[in-house]
KEKE-3310 file (N, C-alpha, C; in steps of 0.2 Angstrom, whole numbers, plus 5000, padded with zeros to 4 digits):
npx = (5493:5495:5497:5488:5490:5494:5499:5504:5509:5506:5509:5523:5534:5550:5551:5537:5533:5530:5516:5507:5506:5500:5487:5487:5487:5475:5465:5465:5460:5448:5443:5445:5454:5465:5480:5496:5507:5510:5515:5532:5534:5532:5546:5541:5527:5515:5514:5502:5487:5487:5479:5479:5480:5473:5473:5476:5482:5480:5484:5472:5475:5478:5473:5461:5467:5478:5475:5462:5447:5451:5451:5443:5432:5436:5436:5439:5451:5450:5462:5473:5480:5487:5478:5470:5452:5435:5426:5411:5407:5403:5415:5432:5447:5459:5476:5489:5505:5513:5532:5545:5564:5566:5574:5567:5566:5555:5538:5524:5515:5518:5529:5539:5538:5550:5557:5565:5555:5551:5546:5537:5533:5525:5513:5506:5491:5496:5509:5508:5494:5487:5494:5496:5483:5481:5495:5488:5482:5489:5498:5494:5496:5505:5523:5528:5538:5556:5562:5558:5559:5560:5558:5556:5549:5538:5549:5562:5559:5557:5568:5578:5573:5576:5591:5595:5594:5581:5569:5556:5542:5528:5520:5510:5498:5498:5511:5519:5516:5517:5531:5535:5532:5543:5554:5558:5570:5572:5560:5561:5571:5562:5547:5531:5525:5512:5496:5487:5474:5461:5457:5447:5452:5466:5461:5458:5460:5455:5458:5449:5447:5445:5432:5416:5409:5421:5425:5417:5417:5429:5425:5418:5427:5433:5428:5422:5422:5430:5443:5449:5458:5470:5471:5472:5487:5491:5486:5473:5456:5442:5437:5429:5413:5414:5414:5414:5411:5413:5429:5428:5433:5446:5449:5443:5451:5461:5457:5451:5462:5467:5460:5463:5474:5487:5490:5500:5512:5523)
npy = (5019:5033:5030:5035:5047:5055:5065:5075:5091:5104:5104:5097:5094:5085:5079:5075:5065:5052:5056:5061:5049:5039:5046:5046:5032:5028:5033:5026:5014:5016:5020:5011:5005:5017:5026:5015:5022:5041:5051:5060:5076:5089:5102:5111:5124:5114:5116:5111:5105:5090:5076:5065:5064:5062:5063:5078:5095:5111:5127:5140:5152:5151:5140:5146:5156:5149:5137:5135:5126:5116:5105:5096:5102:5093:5093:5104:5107:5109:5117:5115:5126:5142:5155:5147:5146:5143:5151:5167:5158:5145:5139:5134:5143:5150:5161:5171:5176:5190:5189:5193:5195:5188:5200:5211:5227:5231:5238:5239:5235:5246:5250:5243:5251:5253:5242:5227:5214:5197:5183:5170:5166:5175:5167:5163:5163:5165:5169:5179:5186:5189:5197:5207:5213:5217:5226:5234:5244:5252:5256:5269:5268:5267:5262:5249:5246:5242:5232:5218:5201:5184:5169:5156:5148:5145:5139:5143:5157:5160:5157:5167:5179:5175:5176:5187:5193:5198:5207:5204:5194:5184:5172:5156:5151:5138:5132:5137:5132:5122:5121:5127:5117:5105:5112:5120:5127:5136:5146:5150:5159:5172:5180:5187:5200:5203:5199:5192:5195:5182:5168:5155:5139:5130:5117:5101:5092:5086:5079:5087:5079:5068:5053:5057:5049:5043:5054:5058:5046:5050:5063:5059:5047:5057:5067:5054:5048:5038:5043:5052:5049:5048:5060:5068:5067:5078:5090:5092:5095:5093:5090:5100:5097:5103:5117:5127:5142:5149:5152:5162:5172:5174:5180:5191:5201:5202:5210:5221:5227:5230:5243:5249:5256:5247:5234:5225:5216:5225)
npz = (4978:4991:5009:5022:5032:5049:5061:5074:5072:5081:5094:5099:5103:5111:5121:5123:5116:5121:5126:5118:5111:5117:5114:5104:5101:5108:5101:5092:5094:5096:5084:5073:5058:5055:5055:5060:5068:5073:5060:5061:5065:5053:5050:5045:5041:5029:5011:5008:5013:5013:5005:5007:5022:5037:5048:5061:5069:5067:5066:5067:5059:5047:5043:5040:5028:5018:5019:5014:5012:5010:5021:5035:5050:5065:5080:5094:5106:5123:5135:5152:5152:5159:5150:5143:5140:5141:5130:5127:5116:5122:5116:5115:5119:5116:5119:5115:5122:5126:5127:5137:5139:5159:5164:5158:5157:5153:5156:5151:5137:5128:5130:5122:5108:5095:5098:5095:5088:5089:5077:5076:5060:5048:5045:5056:5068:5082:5084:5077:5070:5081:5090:5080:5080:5093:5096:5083:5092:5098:5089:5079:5069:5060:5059:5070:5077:5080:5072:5066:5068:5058:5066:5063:5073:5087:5100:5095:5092:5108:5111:5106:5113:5128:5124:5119:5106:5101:5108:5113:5111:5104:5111:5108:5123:5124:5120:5129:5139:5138:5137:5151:5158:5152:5147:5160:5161:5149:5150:5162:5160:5154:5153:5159:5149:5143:5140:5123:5116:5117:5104:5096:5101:5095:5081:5079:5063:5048:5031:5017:5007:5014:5020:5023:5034:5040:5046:5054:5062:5069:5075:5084:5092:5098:5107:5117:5131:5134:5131:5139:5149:5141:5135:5148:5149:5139:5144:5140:5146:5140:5123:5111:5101:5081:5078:5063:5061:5068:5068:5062:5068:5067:5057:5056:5065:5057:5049:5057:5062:5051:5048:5057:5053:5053:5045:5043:5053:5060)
capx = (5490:5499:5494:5485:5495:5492:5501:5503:5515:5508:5513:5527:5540:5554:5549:5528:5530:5526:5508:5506:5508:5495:5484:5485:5485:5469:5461:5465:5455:5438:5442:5448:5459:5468:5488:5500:5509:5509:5522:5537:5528:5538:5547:5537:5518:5514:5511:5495:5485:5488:5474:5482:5482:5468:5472:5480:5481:5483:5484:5467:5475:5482:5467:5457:5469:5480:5470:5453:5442:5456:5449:5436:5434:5435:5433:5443:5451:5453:5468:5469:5486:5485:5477:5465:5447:5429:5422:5406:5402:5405:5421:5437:5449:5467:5479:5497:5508:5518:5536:5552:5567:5565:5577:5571:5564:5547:5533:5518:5517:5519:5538:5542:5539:5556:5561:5565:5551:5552:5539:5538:5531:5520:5506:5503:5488:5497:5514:5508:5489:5485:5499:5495:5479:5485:5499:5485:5479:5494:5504:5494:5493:5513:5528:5527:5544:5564:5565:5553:5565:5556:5563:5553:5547:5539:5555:5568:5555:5557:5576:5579:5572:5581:5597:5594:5591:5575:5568:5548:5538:5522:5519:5505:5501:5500:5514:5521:5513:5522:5541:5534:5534:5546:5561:5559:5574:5571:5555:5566:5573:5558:5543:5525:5522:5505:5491:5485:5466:5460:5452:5446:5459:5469:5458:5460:5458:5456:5458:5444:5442:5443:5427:5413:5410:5428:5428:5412:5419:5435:5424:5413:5428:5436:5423:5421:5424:5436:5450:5449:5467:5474:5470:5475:5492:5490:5483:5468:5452:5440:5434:5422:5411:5417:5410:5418:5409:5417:5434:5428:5437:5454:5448:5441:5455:5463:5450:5451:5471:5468:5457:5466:5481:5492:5489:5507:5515:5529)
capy = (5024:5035:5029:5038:5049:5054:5067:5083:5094:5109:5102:5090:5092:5075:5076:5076:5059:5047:5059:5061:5040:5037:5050:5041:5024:5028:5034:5021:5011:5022:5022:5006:5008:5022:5022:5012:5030:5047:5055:5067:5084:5092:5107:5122:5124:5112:5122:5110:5099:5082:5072:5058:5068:5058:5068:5083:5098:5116:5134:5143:5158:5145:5137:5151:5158:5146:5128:5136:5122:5109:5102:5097:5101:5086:5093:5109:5103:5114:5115:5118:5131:5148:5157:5144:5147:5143:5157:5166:5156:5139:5137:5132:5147:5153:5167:5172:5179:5193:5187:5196:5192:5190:5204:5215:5233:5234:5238:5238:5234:5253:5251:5238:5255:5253:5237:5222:5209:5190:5181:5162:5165:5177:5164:5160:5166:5165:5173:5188:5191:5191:5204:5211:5216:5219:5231:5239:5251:5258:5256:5274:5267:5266:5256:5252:5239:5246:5227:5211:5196:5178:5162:5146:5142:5146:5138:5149:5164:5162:5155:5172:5182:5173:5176:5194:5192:5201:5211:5201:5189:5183:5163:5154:5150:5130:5132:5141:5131:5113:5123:5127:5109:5101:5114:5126:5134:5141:5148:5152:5168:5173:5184:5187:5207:5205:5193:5196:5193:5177:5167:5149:5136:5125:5113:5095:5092:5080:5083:5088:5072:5060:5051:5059:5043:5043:5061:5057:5045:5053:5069:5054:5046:5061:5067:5049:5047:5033:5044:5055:5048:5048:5066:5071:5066:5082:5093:5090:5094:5091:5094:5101:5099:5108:5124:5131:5147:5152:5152:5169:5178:5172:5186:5198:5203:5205:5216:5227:5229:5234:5248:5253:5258:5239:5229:5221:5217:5230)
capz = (4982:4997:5015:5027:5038:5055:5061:5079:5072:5084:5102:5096:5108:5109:5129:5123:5112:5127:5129:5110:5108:5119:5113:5097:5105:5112:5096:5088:5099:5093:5075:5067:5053:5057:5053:5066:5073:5070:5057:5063:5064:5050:5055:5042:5040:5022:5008:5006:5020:5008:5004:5014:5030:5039:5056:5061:5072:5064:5066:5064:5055:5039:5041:5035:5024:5016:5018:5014:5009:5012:5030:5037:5058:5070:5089:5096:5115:5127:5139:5157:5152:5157:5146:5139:5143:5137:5129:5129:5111:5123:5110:5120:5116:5118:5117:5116:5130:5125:5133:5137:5145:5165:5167:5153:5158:5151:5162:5148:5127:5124:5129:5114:5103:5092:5099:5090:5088:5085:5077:5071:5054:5046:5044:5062:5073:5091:5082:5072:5069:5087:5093:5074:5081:5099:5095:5082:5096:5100:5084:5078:5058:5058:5061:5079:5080:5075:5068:5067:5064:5058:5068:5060:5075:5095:5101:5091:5096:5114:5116:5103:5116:5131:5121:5120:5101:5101:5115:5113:5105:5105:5111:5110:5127:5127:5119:5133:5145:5137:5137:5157:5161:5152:5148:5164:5161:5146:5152:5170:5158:5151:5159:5154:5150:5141:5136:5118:5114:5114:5098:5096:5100:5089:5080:5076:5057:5042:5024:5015:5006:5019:5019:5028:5038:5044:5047:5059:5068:5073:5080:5089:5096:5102:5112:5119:5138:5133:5129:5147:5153:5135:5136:5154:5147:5136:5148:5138:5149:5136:5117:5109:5094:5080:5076:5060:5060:5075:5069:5057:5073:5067:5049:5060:5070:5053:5047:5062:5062:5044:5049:5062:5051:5055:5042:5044:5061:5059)
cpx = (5493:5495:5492:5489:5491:5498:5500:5505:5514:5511:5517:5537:5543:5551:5541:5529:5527:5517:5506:5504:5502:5490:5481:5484:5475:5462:5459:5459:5448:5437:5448:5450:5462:5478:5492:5503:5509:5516:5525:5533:5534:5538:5544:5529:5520:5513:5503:5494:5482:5482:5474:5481:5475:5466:5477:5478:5483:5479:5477:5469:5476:5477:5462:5459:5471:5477:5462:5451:5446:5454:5443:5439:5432:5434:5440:5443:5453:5457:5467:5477:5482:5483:5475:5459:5442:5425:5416:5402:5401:5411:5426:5441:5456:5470:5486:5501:5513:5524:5541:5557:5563:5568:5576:5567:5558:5542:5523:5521:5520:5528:5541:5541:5548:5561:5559:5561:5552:5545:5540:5539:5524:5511:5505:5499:5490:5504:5513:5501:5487:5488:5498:5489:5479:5490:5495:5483:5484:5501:5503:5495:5501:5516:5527:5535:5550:5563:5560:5557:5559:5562:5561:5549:5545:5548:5561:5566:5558:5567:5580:5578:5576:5588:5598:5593:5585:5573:5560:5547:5531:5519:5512:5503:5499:5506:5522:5522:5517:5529:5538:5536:5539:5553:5562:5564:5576:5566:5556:5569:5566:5553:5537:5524:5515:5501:5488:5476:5464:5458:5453:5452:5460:5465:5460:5455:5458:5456:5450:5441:5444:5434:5423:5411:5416:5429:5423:5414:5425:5433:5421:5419:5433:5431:5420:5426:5432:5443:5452:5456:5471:5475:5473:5483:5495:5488:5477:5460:5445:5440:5429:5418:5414:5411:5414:5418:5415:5425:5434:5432:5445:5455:5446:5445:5461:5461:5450:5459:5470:5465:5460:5474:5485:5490:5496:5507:5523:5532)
cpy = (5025:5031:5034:5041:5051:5059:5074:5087:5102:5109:5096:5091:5085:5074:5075:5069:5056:5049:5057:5053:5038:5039:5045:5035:5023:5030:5029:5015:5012:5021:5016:5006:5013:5021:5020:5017:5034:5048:5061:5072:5086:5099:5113:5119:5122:5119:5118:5106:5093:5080:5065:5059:5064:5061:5072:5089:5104:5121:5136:5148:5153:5143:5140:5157:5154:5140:5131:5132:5116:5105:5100:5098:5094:5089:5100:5106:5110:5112:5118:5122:5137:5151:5155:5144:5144:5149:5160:5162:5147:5135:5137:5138:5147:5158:5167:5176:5182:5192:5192:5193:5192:5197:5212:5221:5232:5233:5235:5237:5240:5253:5247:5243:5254:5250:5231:5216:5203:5187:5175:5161:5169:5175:5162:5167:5170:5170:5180:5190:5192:5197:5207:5218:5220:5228:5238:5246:5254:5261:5265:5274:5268:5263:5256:5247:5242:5239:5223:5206:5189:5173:5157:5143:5148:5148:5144:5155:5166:5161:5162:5179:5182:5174:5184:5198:5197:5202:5207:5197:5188:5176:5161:5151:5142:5129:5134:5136:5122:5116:5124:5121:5104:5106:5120:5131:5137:5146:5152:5159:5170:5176:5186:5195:5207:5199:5194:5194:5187:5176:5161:5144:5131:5118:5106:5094:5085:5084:5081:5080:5065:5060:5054:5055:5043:5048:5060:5053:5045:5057:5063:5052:5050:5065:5062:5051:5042:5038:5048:5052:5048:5058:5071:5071:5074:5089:5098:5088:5091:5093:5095:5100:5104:5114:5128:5140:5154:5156:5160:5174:5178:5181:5190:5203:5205:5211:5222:5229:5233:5240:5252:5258:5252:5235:5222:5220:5219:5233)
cpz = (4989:5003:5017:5030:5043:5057:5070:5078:5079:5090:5100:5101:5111:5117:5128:5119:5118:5128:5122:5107:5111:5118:5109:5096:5106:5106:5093:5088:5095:5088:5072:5060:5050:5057:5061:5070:5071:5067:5061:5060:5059:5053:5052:5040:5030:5017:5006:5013:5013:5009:5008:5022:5032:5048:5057:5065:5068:5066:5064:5058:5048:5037:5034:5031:5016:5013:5018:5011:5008:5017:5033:5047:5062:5076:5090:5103:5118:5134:5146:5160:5157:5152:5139:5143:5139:5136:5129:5123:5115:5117:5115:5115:5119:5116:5116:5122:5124:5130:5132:5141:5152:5168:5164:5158:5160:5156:5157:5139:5126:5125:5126:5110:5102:5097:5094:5093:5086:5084:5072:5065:5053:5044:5051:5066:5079:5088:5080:5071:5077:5092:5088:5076:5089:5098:5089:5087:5098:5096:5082:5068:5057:5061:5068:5082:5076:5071:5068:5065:5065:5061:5064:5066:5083:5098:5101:5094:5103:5116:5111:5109:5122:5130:5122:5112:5096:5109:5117:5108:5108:5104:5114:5117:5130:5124:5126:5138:5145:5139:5146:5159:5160:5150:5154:5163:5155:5149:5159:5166:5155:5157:5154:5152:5147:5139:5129:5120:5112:5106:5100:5096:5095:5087:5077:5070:5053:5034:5022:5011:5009:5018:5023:5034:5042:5048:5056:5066:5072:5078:5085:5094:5100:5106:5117:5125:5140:5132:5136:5148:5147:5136:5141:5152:5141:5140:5145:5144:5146:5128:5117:5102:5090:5076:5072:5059:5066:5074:5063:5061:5071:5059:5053:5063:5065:5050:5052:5061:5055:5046:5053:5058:5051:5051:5041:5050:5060:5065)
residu = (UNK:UNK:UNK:UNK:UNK:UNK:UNK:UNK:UNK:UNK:UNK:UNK:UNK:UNK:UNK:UNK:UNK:UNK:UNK:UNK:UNK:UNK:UNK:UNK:UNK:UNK:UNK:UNK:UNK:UNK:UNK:UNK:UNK:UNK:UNK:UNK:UNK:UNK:UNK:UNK:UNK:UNK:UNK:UNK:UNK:UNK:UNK:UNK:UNK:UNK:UNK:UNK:UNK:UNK:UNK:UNK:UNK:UNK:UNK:UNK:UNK:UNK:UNK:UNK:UNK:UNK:UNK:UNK:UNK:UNK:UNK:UNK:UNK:UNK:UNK:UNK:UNK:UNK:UNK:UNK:UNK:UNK:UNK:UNK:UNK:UNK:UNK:UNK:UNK:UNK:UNK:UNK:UNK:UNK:UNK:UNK:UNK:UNK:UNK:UNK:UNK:UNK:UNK:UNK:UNK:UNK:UNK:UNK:UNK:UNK:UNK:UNK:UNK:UNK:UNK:UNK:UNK:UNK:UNK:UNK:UNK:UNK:UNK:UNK:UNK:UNK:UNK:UNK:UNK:UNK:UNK:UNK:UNK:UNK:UNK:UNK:UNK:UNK:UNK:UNK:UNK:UNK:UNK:UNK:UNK:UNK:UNK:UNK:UNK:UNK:UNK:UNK:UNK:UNK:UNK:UNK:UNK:UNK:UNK:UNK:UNK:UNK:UNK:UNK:UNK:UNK:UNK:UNK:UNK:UNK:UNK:UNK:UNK:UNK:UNK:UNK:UNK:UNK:UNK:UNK:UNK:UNK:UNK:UNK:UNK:UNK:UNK:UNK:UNK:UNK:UNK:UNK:UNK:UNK:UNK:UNK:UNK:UNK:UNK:UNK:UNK:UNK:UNK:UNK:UNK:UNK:UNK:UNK:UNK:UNK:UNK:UNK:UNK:UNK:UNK:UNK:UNK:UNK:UNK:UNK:UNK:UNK:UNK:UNK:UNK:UNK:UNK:UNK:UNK:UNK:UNK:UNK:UNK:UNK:UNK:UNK:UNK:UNK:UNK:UNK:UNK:UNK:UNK:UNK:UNK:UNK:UNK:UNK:UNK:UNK:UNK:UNK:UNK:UNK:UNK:UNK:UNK:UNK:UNK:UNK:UNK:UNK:UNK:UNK:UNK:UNK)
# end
């Protein structure tokens, strides 16, 4: 029978392990028999969330397309980045930062009409449906970008645009806010021109059949006061219960783009 994995792939930056190890350390602590350390974040969204997977961070958009009925929620954390908030449902929320070079032009979104996009991967919230829906209101139900090139990844997105690669992208903005601290001079070319639309932030996950007992006491001991310094290390102010219902804004924001003409990010 597999092990149990244990895994953060969305914040996994090689300067973020030391944070990430304690995080896990401290978990561990709350939740007895839980695997010894977290697995290398693999580098592309699974095409399944494994049965072994025991704990995990992921994308709301996947969640509610891809991993439908694969997961169960354990606690949503909110960040004390730019551009993470507590919303009016008391749901911890985040958005994506429309970036450009520091040097490029543009004053508003409307002046990326027929420039070239970069975007991580068509399954990602903070990548594509959030500027999906963003860019809906000024796209007009047609192409709104000369080009949309995939990187695989934030990273690739942002050092794409830095290069001159692509003219924009759309980074989530704890993502943003980890490359702010620890690689600034990527970050030193780069410049915010738009904020999209919040949704619910990234949720920590288990597979669907882990034990409801396990599942329990994971959201218990992440919500436990005991982890508070494990957490600051994450820039990790609190969690919160999870509220799945909540994450239906991740569908909705597709649903309006579709309506509007956009149902692609083109």
């Amino acid at each position: 029978m597999a092990e149990p994995e244990a895994l953060l792939p969305m914040y996994a930056l090689p300067e973020m392990a030391g944070a990430n190890a304690a995080f896990w350390a401290a978990l561990r602590q709350e939740v007895p028999g839980l695997p010894d350390h977290l697995s290398p974040a693999p580098p592309h969204l699974p095409a399944a969330i494994e049965p072994t997977t025991i704990f995990s961070q992921m994308c709301g958009y996947p969640l509610q397309t891809l991993f439908a009925g694969q997961f169960v929620l354990l606690g949503t954390p909110l960040y004390d980045f730019r551009g993470c908030a507590i919303g009016p449902d008391d749901m911890p929320t985040h958005r994506s930062f429309i970036i450009t070079a520091s040097t490029a032009p543009f004053a508003s979104i409307t002046d990326l009409r027929q420039k070239i996009f970069a975007v991580n991967g068509y399954d990602s919230n903070s990548g594509m449906n959030l500027p999906r829906r963003m860019f809906a209101d000024i796209a007009g139900g047609s192409k709104f970008f000369s080009r949309v090139i995939v990187t695989g990844g934030h990273l690739a997105s942002m050092a794409a645009v830095a290069a001159g690669a692509a003219d924009a992208a759309s980074i989530d903005c704890v993502t943003y806010g980890f490359c702010a601290q620890y690689r600034p001079k990527l970050t030193a070319q780069l410049r915010i021109l738009a904020e999209t639309p919040s949704s619910p932030a990234i949720p920590f996950i288990t597979s669907s059949t882990t034990p409801p007992e396990t599942a329990a006491a994971l959201t218990q001991a992440l919500l436990s006061p005991a982890l508070r310094d494990a957490l600051h290390g994450l820039h990790i102010t609190a969690i919160l219960p999870p509220r799945p219902k909540l994450y239906d804004l991740v569908l909705n924001y597709e649903v309006e783009a579709t309506v509007l003409g956009y149902p692609a990010l083109a």
